[in-house]
N, C-alpha and C positions, 0 to 999 in steps of 0.2 A: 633410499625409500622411494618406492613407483607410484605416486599420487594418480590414482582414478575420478576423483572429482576438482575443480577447481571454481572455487568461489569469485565472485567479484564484487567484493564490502563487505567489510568485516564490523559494519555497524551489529543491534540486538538480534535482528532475525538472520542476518547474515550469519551470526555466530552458533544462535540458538539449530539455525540448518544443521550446521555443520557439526554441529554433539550432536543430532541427530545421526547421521550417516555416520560420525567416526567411532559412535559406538558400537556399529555394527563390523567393525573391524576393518573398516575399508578408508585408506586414505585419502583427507583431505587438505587441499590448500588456498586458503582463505588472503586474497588479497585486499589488504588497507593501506590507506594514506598515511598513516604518522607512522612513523619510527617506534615511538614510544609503545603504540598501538602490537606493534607486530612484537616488539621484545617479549612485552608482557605474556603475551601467546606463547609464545616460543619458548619463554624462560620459566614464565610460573605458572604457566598452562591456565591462564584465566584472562580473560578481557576487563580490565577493570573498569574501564571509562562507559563503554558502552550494553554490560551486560556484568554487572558487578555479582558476587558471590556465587558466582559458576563457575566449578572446578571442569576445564574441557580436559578429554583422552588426549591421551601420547599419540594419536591417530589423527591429531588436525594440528597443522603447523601454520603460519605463516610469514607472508611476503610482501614487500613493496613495489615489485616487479611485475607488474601486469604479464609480461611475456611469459616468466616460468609460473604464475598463477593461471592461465589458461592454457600453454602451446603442452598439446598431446594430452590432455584429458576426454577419457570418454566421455563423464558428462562436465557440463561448464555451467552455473547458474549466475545472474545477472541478480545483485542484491544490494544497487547503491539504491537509494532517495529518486525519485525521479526526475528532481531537477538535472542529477547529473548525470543522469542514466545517458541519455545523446554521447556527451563527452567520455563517457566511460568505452561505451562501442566503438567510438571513432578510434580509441586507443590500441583495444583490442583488434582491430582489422585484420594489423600486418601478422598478427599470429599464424603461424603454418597449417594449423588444427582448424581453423575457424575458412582460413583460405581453400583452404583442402575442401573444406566439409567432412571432415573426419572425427568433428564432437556433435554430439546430441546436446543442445543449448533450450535451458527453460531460462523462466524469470517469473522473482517473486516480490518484484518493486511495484506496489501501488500509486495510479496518476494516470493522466494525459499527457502525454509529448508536444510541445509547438513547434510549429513546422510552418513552415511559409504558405502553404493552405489551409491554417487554421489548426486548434488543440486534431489531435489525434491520439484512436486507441495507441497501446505500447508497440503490439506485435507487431502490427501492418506497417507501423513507423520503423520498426529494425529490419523486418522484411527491405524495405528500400537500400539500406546501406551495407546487409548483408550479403553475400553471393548467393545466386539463384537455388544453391542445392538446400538450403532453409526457409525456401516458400513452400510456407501449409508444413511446415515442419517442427517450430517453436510452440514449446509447451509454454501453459502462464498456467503458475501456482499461488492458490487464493483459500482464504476461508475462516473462518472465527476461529483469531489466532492470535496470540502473543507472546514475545521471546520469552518474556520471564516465565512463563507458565509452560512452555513447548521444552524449557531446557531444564526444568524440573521434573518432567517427566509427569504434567497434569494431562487426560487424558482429551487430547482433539483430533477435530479433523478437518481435513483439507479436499481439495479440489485440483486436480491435474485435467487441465483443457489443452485439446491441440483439435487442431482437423488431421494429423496423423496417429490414431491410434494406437498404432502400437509403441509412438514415442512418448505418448502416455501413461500406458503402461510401462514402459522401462521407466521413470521417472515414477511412477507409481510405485513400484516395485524395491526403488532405490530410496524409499523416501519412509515407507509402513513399518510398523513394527507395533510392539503389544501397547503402544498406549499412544499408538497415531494411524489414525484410520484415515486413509487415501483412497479417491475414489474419481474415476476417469468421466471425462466429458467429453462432447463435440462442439459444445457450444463456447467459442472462444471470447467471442465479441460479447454476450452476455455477462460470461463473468469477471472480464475485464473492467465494464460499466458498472459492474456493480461493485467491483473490490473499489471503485475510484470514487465513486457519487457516495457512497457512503460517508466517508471523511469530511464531508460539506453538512453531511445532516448531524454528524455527532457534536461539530463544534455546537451548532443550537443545541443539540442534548444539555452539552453542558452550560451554553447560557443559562436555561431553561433550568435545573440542576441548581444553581448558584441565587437566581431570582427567590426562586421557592426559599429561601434561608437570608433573605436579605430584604423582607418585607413586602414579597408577592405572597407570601402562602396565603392570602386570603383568592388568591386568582388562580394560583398554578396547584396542579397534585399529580397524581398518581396518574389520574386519567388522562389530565393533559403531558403528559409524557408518551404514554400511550397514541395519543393523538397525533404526536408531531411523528413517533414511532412509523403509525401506521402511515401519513403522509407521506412520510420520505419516502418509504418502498414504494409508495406508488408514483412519485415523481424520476426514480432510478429504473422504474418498469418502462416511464414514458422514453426515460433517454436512448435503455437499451433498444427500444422496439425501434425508433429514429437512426442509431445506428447500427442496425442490423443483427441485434439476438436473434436465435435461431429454435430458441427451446424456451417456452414459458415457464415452466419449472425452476427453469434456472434462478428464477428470483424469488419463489417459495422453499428452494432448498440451503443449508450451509452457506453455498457463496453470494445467497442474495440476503434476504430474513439471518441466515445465523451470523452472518459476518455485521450487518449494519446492529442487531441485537447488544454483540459483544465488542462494537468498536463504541457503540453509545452508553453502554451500561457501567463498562469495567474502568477497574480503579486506574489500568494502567494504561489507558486512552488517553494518545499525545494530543488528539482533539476536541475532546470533551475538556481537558486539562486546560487546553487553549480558550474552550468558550466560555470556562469558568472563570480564568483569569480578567475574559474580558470584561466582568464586572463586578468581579472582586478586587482586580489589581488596577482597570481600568490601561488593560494593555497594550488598546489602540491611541491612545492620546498622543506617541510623539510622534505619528505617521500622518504621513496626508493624505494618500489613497491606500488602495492594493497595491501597486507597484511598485510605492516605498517601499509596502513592510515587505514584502519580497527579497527586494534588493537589499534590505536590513537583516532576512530571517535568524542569519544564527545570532545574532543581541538575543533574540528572545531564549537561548539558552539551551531548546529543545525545537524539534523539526515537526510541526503538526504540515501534513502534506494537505490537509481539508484546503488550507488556502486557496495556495495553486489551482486547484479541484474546481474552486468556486468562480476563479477568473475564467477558467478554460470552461463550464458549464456553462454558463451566461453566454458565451459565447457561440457553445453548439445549440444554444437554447435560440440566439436570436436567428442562428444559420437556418436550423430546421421548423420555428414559428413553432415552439411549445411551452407549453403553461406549465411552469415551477415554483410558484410563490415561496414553498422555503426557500431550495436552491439560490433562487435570485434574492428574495429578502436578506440571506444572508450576503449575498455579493455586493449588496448597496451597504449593507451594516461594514461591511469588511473595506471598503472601496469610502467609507465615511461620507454616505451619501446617508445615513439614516443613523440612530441612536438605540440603543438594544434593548428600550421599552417599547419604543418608536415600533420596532421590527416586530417587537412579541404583538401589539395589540393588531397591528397589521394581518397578521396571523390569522389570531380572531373573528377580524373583521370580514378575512375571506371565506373561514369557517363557517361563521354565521352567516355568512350568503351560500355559501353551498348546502 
């Protein structure tokens, strides 16, 4: 069998990609880490760990072999977590395909990369390690989206940015179908900031979410959801513009507003999940900063990437001298420099001064 796509993680959206395309009768090969992970593919055509009760096509196989999961595929998409994503690339280097430049390479890992100059967008951070024929050539695919809901076949859409157009279209083209609307951009660094800043504002969603049922409802409602809603967009407006969006739009359209709407709203938000925990279950108590629970994340059972988000934000926040009171409210809450009433009345208090 001639595989024309090859995946890189076989985590939910990595999977859920790949019933995408393989129902289109086009081969795919989905590279994962466990053994266990790949059989189950292979043998019962389901992912059971990471995207349970979805039966995938005899059109997607896979692999533990990074080499035969990338060397000679037309396109290659990049679909680990973004803490691994660095480690994932360096892997794939010595690939023939990727050496050549002879694959069209997107990615649809939300985050910031660190890099010995500080968080960095994803692109311009693989731009470095990639060979020159994939400068202004990497597509990033973004937009109010979830595996469970994408490999059911509920109707969304997404966002394909490059500064090469027509490799967004081909990526566009490989990706659409009657109940997944694709739609090309130029603005890369816009929707990058915004697929990433988001996941730091949903975790407050969910604190905020879990308060209201734990004896705020006399403080928090509808509106203050709303509120913090309409906030965060305009704190992810601030960052993008700092690091360099190119199109306003981009943060009134799907990949700014529809993706921060449904990564705060939905039942199946690993980050909202995460800010509810943290005062339902009281999740931060056996950490002592952010950089424990980092270095701890998988205990917590599930991968909310907001964390990370939150470190690396604070960060470009103090480089470029801008004002985030969520963003950063939550990085001192996260960092256990502050308490998640503490954070919420905070909040308010900047509120009512503005």
């Amino acid at each position: 069998m001639e595989y024309k796509v090859g995946i890189l993680g076989a985590g939910a959206w990595g999977t859920a990609i790949a019933k995408v395309i393989g129902e289109k009768q086009i081969n795919v090969l989905l590279w994962c880490f466990e053994d266990k992970v790949r059989d189950d593919i292979n043998n019962n055509k389901q992912n059971s760990r990471y995207l349970p009760e979805i039966e995938l096509p005899e059109t997607v196989k896979a692999t533990t072999d990074i080499n035969e999961a990338a060397d000679g595929k037309e396109f290659l998409i990049y679909a680990v977590p973004s803490m691994f994503l660095l480690d994932t690339l360096k892997k794939s280097l010595s690939v023939n395909s990727i050496r050549d430049g002879k694959t069209t390479i997107a990615v649809i890992t939300k985050g910031f990369l660190p890099t010995d100059n500080g968080p960095r967008l994803i692109l311009e951070t693989m731009e470095d390690y990639l060979p020159g024929f994939f400068r202004q050539s990497l597509v990033y695919i973004s937009g109010p989206s979830h595996a469970e809901e994408v490999s059911r076949g509920k109707l969304t859409g997404l966002i394909a940015a490059s500064e090469n157009p027509k490799n967004s279209i081909r990526f566009r083209d490989l990706l659409k179908g009657p109940r997944l609307m694709v739609y090309s951009s130029l603005d890369v660094r816009g929707v990058q900031c915004a697929a990433a800043a988001k996941n730091v504002i949903a975790i407050g969603f969910g604190m905020l979410d879990a308060l209201k049922k734990s004896g705020g409802a006399d403080m928090f409602g509808d509106g203050t959801e709303s509120l913090l809603l309409a906030a965060g967009l305009n704190e992810i407006q601030t960052l993008g513009k700092a690091l360099g969006a190119t199109h306003p739009e981009t943060f009134t359209s799907i990949s700014g507003i529809g993706d921060l709407d449904v990564t705060c709203r939905s039942v199946f938000g690993r980050n909202r999940r995460f800010g509810r925990e943290i005062i339902e279950k009281n999740i931060l108590e056996p950490y002592k900063d952010i950089d424990d629970l980092l270095a701890n994340i998988r205990d917590i059972g599930f991968l909310p990437e907001g964390i990370a988000a939150a470190k690396y934000i604070n960060m470009l926040a103090e480089k470029h001298k801008l004002k985030m009171p969520v963003s950063l409210g939550l990085f001192r809450l996260l960092n256990r420099e502050a308490e998640p009433m503490d954070f919420c009345l905070s909040l308010l208090t900047n509120w009512v001064k503005k």
